[in-house]
C-alpha positions in Angstrom: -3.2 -26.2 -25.4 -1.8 -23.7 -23.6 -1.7 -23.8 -19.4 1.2 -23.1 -17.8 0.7 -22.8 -13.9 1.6 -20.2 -11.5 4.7 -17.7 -10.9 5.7 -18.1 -14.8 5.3 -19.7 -18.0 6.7 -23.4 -17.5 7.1 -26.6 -19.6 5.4 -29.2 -18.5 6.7 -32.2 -16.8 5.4 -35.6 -15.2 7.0 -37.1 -12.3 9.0 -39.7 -13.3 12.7 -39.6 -10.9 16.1 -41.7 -12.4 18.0 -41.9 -9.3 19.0 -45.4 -8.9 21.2 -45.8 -6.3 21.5 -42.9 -3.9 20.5 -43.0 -0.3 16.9 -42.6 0.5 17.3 -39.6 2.2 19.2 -37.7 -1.1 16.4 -39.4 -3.0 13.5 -37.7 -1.2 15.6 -34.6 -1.5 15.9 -34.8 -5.4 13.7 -32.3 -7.7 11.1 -34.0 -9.7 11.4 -33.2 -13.8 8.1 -30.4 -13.5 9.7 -28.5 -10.7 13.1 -28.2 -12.5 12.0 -27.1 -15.8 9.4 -24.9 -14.0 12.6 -23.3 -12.5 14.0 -23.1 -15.6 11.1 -21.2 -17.4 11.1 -18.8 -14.4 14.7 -17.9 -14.2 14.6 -16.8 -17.9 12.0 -14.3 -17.4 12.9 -10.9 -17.4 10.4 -8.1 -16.8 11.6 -6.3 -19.5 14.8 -6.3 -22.1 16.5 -4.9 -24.8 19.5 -6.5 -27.4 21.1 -6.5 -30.6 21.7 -9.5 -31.9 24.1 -11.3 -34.6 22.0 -14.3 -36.5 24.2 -16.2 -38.6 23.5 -19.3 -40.8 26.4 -21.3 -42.2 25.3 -24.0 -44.9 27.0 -27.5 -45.1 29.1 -25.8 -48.1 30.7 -23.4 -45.2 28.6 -20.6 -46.9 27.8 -17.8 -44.5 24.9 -15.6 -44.2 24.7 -13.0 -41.3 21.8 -11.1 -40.3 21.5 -8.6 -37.9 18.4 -7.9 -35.4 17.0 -5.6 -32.7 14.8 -7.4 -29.8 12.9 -6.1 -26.9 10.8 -8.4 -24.2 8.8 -7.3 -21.7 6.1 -9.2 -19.3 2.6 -8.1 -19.2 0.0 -9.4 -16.8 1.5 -10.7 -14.3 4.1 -12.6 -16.0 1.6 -14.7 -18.2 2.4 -13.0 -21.1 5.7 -12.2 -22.6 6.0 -10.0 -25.3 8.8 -9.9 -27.7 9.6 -7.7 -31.3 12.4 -8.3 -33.4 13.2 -5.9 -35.9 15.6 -6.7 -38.7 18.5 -3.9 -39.2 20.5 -5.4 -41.7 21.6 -6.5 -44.7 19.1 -4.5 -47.7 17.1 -7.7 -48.1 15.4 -8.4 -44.7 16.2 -4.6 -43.5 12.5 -3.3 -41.8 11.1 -7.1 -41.4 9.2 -7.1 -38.3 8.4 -10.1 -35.9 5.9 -9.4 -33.1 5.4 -12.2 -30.4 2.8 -13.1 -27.7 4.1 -15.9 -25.6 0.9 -16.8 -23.8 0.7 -18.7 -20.3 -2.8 -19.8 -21.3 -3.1 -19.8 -24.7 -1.8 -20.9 -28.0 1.2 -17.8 -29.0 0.4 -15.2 -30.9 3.1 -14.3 -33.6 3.1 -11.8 -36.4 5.5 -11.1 -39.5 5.7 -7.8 -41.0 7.0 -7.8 -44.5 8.2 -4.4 -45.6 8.2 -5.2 -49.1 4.3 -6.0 -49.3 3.5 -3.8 -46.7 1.4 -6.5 -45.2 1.6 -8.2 -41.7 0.8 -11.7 -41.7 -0.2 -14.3 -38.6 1.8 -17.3 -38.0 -0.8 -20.0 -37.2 0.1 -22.5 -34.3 0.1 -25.2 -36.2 3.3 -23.7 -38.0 5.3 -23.5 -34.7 8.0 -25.3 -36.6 8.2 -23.5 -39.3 11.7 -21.8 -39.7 12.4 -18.4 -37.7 13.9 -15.9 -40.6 15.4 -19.3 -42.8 17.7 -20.0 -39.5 17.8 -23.7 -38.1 15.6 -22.4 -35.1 12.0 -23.1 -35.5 9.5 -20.0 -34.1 8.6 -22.6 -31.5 12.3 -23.2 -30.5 12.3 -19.8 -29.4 9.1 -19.7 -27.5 8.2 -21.6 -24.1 6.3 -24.7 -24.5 2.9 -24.9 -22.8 2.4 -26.5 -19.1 0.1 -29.3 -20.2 1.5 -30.0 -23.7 4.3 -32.7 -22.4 5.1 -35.5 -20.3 8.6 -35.3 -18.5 10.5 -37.6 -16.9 14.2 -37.3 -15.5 17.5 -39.1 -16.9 20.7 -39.5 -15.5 21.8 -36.8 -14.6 25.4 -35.6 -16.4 28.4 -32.7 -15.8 28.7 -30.6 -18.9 31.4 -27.6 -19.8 31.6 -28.0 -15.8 28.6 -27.6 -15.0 26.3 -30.5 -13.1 23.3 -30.9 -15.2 20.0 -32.0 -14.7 18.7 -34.8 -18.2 15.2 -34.4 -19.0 12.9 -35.9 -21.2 9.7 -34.3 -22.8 7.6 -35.8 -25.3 4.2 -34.3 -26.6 1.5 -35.1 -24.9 -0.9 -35.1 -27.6 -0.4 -36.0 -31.4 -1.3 -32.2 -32.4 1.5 -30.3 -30.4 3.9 -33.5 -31.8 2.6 -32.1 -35.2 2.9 -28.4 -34.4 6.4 -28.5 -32.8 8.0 -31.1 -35.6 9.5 -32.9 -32.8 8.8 -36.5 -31.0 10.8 -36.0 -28.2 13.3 -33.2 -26.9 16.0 -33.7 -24.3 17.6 -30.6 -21.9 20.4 -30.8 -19.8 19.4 -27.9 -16.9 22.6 -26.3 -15.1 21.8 -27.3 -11.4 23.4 -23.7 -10.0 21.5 -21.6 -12.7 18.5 -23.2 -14.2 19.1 -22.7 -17.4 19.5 -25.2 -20.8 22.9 -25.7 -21.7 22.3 -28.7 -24.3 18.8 -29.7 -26.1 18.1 -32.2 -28.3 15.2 -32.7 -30.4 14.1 -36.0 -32.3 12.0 -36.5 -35.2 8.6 -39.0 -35.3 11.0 -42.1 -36.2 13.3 -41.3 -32.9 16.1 -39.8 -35.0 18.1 -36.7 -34.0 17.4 -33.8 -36.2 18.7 -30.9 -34.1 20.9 -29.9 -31.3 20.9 -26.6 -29.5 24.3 -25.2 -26.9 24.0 -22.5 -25.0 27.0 -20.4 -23.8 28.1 -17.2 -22.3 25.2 -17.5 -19.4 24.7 -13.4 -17.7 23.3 -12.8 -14.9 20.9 -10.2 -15.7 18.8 -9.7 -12.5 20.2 -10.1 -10.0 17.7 -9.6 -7.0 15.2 -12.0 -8.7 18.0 -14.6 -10.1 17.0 -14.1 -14.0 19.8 -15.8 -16.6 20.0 -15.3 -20.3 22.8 -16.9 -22.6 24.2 -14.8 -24.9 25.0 -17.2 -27.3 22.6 -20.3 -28.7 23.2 -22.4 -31.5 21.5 -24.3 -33.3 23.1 -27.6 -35.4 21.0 -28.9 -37.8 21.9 -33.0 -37.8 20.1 -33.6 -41.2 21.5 -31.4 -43.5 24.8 -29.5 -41.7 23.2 -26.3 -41.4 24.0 -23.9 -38.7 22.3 -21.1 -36.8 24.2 -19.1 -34.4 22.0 -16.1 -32.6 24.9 -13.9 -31.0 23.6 -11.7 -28.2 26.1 -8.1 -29.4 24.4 -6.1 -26.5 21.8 -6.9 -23.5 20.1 -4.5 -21.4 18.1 -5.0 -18.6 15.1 -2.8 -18.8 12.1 -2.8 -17.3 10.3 0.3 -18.2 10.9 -0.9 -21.6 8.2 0.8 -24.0 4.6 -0.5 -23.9 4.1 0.8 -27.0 6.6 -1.1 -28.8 4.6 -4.5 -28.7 2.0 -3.5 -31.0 0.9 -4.4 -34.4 1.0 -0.6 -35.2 4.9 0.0 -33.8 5.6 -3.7 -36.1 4.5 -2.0 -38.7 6.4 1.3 -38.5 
């Protein structure tokens, strides 16, 4: 399913522009829905980073769990591949689990869990893209970017949100199978027009009903020559059962010449 064009690893959008009412000039001007969420997948690449990261999950009871994690990305050929490893530091319970990720441009993603405990590493299948990330209300295939192909796109109104003019799109799956994989029926993004990047998603089960919402905050400028953004902050509101996940970026690095060897099964492992 995977086939993502070009420059970067995109979502996948069809043409389909909401612009009722503007000139016909500032029409003709106006992105279409691919080229904007093309832009989006490209300003989030870096070619290489490092963080430390706060993950915590508050039930509907106001119970908190917090979870702390080490990540490192970097971009391998050419920028169809990005590779990511989280490494769990704390508490005792999850301390040494290992996540290693392939996010492929034209291919199904590659992920592997390490489990300290069994000293066994396991492969996520893509048909379990929705399965939870670490028991947090992100799904692994919230965290990864979609295919090209897998979606049909088509713009909405668009809106102004924290101050910022956004961008409303649409995707739904393309094909019942990445429907299946991802859990979702539909998922709507508002895209800041200055930076590119999601500030709002929505996601929507098979009967239309939302299930999840994700906002984004504290968006850094990271690279500055080649205009890549992260947000240091994402959560994730689960709508069914009042569940929480905040991932809280503590430090973010820039860098590069990250380590090769660190996105390997063997350093996963370790």
């Amino acid at each position: 399913m995977k086939n993502r064009r070009i420059s970067a690893p995109s979502l996948a959008w069809a043409v389909a522009l909401g612009i009722g009412g503007l000139p016909l000039a500032e029409a003709a001007a106006a992105p279409d829905a691919r080229s904007i969420m093309d832009k989006v997948a490209t300003t989030r690449q870096l070619d290489g980073s490092e963080a430390v990261i706060r993950m915590v999950t508050v039930d509907a009871d106001g119970q908190k769990r917090e979870r702390e994690l080490s990540m490192a990305t970097k971009l391998f050929e050419g920028g169809k591949v990005e590779k990511r490893i989280y490494h769990f530091n704390a508490p005792a319970d999850v301390k040494g689990t290992g996540i290693l990720v392939f996010d492929n441009a034209e291919r199904s993603d590659d992920i592997w869990v390490f489990l300290p405990a069994l000293r066994k590493t396991r492969k996520i299948a893509s048909a379990q893209q929705a399965s939870s990330f670490m028991g947090s209300e992100f799904s692994y295939g919230d965290l990864n970017v979609p295919a090209l192909d897998d979606f049909t796109y088509q713009l909405a109104p668009e809106e102004t949100l924290a101050g910022e003019a956004c961008y409303v799109v649409e995707a739904v799956p393309a094909k019942p199978e990445v429907a299946q994989a991802e859990g979702y029926s539909k998922k709507v993004y508002w895209v800041s027009k200055a930076k590119s990047v999601v500030m709002r998603g929505r996601y929507f089960d098979a009967g239309g009903k939302l299930i999840k919402e994700l906002t984004t905050q504290d968006v850094v400028l990271l690279d500055k020559a080649k205009q890549r953004y992260r947000a240091r902050t994402m959560l994730m509101v689960n709508k069914l059962n009042n569940r929480q996940s905040t991932f809280e970026t503590v430090k973010l690095v820039f860098s590069p010449d990250v380590k090769d060897e660190y996105f390997t099964k063997r350093y996963l492992e370790r």
